[in-house]
C-alpha positions in Angstrom: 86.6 263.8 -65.7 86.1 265.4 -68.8 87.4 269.0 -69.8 84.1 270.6 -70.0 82.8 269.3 -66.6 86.2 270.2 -64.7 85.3 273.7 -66.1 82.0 273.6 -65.0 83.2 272.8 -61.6 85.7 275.5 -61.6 83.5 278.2 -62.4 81.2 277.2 -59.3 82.1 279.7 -56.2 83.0 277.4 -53.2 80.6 277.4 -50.8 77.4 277.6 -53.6 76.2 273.7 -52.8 75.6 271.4 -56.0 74.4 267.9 -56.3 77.0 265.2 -57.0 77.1 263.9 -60.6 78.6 261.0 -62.3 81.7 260.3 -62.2 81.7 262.0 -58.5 82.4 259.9 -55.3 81.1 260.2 -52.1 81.7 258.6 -48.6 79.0 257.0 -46.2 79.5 260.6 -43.9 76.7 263.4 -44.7 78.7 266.1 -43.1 82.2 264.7 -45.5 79.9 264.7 -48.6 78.1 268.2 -47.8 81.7 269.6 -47.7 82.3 268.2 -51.2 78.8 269.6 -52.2 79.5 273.0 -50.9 83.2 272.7 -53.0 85.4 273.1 -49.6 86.5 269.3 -50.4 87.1 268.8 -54.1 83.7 268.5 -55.8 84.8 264.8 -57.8 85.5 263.9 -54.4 88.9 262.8 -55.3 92.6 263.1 -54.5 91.8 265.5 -51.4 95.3 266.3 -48.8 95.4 266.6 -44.9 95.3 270.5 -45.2 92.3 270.7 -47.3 90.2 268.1 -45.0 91.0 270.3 -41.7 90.5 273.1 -43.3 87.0 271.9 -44.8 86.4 270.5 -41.2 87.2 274.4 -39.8 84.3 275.4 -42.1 81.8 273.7 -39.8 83.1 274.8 -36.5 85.7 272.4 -35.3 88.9 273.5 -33.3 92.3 272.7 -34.5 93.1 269.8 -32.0 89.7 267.9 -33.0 90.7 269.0 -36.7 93.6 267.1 -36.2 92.7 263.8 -34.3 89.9 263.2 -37.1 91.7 264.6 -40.5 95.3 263.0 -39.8 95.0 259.1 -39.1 92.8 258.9 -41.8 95.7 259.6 -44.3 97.8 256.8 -42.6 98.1 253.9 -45.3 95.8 250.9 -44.1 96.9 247.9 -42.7 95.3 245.1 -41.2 96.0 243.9 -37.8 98.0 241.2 -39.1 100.0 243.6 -40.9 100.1 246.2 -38.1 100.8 243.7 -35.4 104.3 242.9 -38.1 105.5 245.7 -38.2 105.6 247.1 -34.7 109.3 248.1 -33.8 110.9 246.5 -30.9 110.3 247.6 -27.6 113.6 249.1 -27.2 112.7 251.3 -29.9 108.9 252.2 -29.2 109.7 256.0 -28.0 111.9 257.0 -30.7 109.7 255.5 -33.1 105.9 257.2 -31.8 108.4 260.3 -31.7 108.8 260.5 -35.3 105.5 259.0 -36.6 103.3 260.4 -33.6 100.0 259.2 -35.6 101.3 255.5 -36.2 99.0 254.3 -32.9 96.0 254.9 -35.2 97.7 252.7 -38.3 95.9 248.9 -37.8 92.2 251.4 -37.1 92.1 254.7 -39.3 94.2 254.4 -41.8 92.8 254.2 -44.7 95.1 255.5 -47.7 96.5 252.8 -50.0 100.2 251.9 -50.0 101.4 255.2 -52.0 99.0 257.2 -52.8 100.2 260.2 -53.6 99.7 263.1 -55.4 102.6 264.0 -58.6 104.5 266.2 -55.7 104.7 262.9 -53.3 102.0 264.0 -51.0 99.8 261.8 -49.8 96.0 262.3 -51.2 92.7 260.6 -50.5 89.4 259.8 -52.0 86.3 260.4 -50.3 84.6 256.6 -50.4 87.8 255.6 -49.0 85.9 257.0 -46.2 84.0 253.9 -46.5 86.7 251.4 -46.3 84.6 248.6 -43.8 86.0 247.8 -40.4 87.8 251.4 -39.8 85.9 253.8 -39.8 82.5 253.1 -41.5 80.7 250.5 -39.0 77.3 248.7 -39.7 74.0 249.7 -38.5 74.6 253.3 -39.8 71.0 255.4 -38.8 71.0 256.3 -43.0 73.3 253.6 -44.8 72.8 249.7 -45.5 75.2 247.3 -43.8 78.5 246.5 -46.1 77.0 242.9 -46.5 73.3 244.1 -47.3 74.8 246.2 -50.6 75.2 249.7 -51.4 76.8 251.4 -47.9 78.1 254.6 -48.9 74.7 256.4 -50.2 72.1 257.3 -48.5 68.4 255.1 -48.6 65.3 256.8 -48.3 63.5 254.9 -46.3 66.2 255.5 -43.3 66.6 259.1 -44.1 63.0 258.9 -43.4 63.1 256.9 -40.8 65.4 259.2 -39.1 63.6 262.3 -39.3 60.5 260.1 -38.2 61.9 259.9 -35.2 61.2 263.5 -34.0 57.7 262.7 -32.8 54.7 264.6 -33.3 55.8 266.9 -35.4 58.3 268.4 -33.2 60.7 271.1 -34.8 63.7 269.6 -32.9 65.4 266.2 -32.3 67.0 265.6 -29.2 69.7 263.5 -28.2 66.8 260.6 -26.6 65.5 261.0 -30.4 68.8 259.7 -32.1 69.6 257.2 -29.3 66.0 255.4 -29.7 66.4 255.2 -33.3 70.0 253.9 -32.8 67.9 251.0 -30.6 65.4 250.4 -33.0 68.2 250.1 -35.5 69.9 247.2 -33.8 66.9 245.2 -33.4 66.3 245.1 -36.8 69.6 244.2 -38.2 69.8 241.6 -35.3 67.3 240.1 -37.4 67.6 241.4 -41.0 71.9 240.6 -40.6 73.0 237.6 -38.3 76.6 238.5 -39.4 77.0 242.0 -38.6 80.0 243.3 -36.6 79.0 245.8 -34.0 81.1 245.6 -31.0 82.8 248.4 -28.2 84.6 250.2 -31.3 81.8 250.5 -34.1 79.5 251.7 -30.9 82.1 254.4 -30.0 82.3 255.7 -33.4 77.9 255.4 -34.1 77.9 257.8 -30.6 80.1 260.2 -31.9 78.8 260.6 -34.7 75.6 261.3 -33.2 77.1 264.1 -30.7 78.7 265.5 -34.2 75.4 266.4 -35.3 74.2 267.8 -31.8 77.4 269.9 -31.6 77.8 271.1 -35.1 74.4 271.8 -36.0 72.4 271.7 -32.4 73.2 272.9 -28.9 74.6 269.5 -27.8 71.0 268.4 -26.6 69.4 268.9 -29.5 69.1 269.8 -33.0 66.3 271.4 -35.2 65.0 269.0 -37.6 65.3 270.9 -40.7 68.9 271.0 -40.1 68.8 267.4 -40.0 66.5 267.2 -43.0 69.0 269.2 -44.5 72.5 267.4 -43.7 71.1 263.8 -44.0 68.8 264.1 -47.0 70.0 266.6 -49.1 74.0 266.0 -47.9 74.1 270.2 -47.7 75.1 272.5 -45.2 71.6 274.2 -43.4 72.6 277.6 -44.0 69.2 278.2 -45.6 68.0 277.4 -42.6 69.8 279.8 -40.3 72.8 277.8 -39.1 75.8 279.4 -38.5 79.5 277.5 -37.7 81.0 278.1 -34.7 83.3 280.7 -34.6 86.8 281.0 -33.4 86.5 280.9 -28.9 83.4 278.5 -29.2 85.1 276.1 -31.7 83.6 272.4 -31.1 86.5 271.0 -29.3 87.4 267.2 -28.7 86.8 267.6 -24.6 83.2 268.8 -25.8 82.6 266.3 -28.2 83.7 263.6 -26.2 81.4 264.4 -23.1 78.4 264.6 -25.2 79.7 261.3 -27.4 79.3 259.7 -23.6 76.3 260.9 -22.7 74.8 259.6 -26.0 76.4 255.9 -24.9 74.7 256.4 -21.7 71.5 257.1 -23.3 71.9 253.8 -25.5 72.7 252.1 -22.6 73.6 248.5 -24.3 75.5 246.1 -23.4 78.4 244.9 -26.0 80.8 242.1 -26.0 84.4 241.8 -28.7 82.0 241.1 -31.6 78.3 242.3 -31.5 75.8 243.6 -29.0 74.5 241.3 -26.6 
């Protein structure tokens, strides 16, 4: 980054949104890149710690357990399963070893730093289209991204962000949970077709419904969400305070008990049937 644009950045108050430029980063997660927009993650999108993603995710509402359980595995370093599966410790030593290194369950999922990555202190940092890394994470048949083998997954495309605020019908001012889960349907029946070799199994599906009760939770009333806000997070990648939104505040903090009851009710919704590898 150049000297001039670092001082641009600087002199922008955090919490003014501005529009990524080259050389910024981004992830394939609206709500991660409106934080970067809004200046509570680093602006470049680079070399961001633990501390400053929870505390970026307490900006939008979120209590400090689920602040935890979605900002820490992430900065695990990545392994494969091959990888993971070599370097579990023996079963004789499985207690003491998830006592010191509580988050190493998560390591062959959400891990996603690489193998010291650090910061010039020795903390470990991140990048935001690490975000991106496929098969942890980011999952295909995203309701605004292409599919990792169909190109570009970590912006945005038009024609889905379109398609997604399409699916509020007749003009309604709100899109309800039934709204996101029929696009989600339409969505796999295209890339059935469009993508023979996706991966979409139990674990990408999980992740897709969460996502979705995300946005009903943080920016809805867990049913449903008004579309501007929507129009908002997924189009413009900014926070809808223009809009009237608020965050929750500290009492009625989007917890993980919350987020996973309506997560489940958006599966339910779905309703499809998935084997190891891809929907049925």
């Amino acid at each position: 980054m150049s000297m001039s644009t670092a001082a641009e950045l600087n002199d922008v108050a955090v919490g003014h949104y501005t529009r990524p430029k080259p050389p910024d980063i981004r992830s394939p997660c609206p709500l991660l890149n409106a934080l970067a927009n809004h200046g509570y993650l680093p602006r470049d999108g680079r070399s961001f710690h633990q501390a400053e993603l929870s505390a970026a995710l307490k900006k939008v509402g979120l209590s400090p357990t689920l602040r935890l359980v979605l900002s820490n595995p992430v900065f695990l370093e990545h392994q494969t399963a091959a990888e993971s599966q070599q370097q579990r410790p023996a079963s004789s030593s499985k207690l003491w070893y998830l006592m010191r290194n509580p988050w190493a369950i998560f390591f062959s999922f959400f891990g996603m730093r690489r193998p010291g990555q650090q910061d010039d202190s020795g903390e470990p940092v991140l990048d935001l289209d690490q975000i991106g890394l496929p098969g942890v994470a980011e999952h295909d048949i995203s309701l605004t991204r292409r599919n990792v083998a169909q190109g570009d997954h970590l912006k945005a495309q038009p024609d889905l962000v379109e398609g997604l605020l399409a699916s509020s019908p007749d003009g309604r001012k709100t899109m309800t949970a039934e709204d996101f889960d029929s696009l989600r349907k339409r969505r796999m029946d295209a890339q059935k077709q469009d993508n023979p070799g996706l991966l979409y199994g139990p674990l990408q599906h999980r992740n897709s419904c969460a996502e979705i009760a995300l946005v009903l939770c943080v920016f809805g009333d867990d049913t449903k969400v008004p579309r501007e806000n929507v129009r908002a997070l997924f189009a413009e990648e900014r926070l809808p305070t223009k809009e009237g939104w608020k965050p929750r505040r500290w009492g009625r903090s989007l917890g993980l008990m919350e987020l996973s009851r309506t997560s489940n009710r958006v599966a339910q919704l779905i309703g499809v049937k998935l084997n190891n590898h891809v929907f049925d």
